[in-house]
BALOBA-1460 file (C-alpha; in Angstrom, 3 decimals):
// residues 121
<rec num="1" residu="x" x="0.000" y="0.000" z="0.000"/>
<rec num="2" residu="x" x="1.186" y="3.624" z="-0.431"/>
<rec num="3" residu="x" x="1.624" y="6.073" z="2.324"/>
<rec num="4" residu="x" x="2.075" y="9.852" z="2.434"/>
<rec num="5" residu="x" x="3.589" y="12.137" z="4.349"/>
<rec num="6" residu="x" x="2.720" y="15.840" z="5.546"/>
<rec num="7" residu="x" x="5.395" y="16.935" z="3.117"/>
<rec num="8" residu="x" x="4.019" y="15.417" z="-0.180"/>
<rec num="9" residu="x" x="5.943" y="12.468" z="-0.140"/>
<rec num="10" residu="x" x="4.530" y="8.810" z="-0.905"/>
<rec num="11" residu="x" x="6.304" y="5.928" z="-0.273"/>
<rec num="12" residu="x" x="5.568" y="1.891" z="-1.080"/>
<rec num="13" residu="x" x="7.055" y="-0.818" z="0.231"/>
<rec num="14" residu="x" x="6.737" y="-4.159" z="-1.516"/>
<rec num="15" residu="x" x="8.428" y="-7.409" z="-0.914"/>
<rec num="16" residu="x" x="11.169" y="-5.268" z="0.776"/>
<rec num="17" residu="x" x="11.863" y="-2.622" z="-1.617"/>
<rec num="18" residu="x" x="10.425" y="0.603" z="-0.997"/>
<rec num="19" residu="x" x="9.893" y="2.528" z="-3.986"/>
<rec num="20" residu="x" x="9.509" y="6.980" z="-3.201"/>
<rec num="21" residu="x" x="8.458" y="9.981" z="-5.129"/>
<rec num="22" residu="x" x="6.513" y="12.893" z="-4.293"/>
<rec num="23" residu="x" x="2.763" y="13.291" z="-4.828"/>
<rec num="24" residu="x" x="0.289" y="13.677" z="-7.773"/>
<rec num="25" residu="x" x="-0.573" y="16.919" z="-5.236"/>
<rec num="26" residu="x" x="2.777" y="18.282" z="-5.356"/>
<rec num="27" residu="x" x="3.593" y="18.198" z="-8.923"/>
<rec num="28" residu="x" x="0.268" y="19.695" z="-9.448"/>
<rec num="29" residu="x" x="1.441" y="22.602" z="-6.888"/>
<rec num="30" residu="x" x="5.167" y="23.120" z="-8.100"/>
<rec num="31" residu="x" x="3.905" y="23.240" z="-12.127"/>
<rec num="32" residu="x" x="6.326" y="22.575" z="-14.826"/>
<rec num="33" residu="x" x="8.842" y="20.842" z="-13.004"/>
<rec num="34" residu="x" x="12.592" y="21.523" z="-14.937"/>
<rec num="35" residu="x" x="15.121" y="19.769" z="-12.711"/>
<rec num="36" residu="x" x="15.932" y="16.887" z="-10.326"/>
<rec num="37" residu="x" x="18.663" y="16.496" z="-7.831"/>
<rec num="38" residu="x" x="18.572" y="12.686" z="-7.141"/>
<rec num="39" residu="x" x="20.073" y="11.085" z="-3.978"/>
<rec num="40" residu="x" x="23.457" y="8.514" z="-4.456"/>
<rec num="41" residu="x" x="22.973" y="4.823" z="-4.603"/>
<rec num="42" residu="x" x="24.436" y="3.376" z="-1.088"/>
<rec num="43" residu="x" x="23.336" y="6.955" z="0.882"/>
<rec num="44" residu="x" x="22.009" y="5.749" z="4.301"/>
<rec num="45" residu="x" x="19.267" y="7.894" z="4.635"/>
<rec num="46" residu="x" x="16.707" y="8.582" z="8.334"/>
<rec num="47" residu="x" x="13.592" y="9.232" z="8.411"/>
<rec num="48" residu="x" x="12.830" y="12.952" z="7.507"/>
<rec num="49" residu="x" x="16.360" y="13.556" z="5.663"/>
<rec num="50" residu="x" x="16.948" y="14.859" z="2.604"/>
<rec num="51" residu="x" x="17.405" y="12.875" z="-0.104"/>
<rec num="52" residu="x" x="16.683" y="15.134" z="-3.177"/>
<rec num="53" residu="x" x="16.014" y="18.315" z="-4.503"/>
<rec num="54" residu="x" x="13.091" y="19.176" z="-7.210"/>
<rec num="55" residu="x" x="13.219" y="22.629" z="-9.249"/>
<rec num="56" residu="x" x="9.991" y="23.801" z="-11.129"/>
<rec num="57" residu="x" x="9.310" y="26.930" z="-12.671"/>
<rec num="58" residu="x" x="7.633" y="28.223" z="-9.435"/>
<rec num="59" residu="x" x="9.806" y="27.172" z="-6.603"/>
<rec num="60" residu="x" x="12.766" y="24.485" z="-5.399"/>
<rec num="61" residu="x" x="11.803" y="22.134" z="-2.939"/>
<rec num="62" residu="x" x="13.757" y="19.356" z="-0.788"/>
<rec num="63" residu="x" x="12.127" y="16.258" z="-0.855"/>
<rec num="64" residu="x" x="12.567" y="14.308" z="2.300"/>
<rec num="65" residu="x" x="12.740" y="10.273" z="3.263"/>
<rec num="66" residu="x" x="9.617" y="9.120" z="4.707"/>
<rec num="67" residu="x" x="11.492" y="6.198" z="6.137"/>
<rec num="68" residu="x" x="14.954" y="5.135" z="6.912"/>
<rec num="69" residu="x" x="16.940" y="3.069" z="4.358"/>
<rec num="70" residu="x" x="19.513" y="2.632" z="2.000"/>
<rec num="71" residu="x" x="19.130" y="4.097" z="-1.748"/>
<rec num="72" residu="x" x="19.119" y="1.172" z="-3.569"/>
<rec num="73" residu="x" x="18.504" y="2.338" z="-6.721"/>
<rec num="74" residu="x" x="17.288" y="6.304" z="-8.445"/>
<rec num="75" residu="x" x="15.352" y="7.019" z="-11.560"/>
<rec num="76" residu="x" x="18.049" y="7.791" z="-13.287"/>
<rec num="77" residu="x" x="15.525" y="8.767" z="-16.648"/>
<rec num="78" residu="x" x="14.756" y="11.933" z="-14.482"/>
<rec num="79" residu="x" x="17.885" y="13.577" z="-14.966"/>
<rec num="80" residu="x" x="16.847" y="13.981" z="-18.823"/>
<rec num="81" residu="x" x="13.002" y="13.930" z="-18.547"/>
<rec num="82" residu="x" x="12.109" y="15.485" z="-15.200"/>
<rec num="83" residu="x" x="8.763" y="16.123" z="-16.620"/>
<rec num="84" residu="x" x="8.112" y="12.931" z="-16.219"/>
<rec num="85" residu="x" x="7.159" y="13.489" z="-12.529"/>
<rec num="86" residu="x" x="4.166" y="16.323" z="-14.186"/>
<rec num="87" residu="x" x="3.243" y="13.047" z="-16.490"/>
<rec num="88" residu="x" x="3.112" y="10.190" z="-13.878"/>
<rec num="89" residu="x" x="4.443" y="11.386" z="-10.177"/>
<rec num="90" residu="x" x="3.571" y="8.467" z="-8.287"/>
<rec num="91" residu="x" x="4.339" y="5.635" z="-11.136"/>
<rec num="92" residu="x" x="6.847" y="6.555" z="-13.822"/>
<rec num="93" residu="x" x="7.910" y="9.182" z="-11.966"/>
<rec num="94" residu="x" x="9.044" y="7.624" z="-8.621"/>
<rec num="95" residu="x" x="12.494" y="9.292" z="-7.195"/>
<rec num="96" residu="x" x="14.520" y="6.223" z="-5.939"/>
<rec num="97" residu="x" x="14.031" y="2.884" z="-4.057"/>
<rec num="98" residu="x" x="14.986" y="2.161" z="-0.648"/>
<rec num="99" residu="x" x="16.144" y="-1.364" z="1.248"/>
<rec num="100" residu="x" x="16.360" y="-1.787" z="4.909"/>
<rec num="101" residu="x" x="13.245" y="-0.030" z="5.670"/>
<rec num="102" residu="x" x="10.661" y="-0.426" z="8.815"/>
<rec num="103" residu="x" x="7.780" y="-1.381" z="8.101"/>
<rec num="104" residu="x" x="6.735" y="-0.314" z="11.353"/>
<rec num="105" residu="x" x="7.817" y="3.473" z="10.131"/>
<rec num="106" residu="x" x="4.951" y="3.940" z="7.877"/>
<rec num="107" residu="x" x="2.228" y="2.918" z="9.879"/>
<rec num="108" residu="x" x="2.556" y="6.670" z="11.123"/>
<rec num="109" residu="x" x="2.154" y="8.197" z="7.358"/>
<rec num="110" residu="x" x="-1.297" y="8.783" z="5.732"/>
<rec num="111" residu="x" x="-3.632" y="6.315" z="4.169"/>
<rec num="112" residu="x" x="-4.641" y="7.581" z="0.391"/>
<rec num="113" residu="x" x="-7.859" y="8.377" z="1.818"/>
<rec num="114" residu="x" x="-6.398" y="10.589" z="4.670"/>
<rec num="115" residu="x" x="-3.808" y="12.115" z="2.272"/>
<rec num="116" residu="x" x="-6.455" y="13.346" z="-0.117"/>
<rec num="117" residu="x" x="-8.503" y="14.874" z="2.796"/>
<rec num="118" residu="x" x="-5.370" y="16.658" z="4.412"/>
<rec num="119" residu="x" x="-5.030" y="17.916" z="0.568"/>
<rec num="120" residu="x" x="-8.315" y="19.842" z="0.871"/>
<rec num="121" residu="x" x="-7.225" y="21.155" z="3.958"/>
């Protein structure tokens, strides 16, 4: 299942792997979005570090772990097509996958359901 964070993060961990990107939400709030600063394979990363930078034509923006782990692998197609997170943020457009992650650390994010109602807030 995928979780979110307060910060417009999701995060979804499956059969170990947990795959991150930021929201459909915050794509649609930064607009056109021109660059991506991706984190390095091997970083140990805690929960609520930074792992990357986005740049749109409205603002820059860290984008911050929503759970401890190890960069396992980035979206390395960003660096030529961030775009791609506009087009698909929370499929295609995922960030970087973690290892060595908590489970226990999400159960504090938001269910899609309570994401999209802290979105209206």
């Amino acid at each position: 299942m995928t979780r979110y964070t307060a910060d417009h993060e999701w995060i979804r961990l499956e059969g170990g792997i947990a795959t991150v990107g930021i929201s459909n939400h915050a794509q649609e709030e930064l607009g056109d979005i021109t660059y991506i600063e991706l984190p390095t394979v091997g970083q140990t990363l805690k929960h609520g570090d930074t792992l990357g930078v986005v740049e749109s034509v409205k603002a820059a923006s860290d984008i911050f772990a929503p759970a401890g782990g190890t960069v396992a692998t980035v979206n390395t197609a960003l660096e030529d097509a961030p775009e791609t997170i506009n087009a698909a943020a929370e499929s295609d457009g995922w960030i970087c996958t973690l290892t060595g992650v908590d489970p226990t650390e999400l159960a504090d994010l938001m269910t899609p359901s309570q994401y999209a109602e802290f979105c209206k807030d």
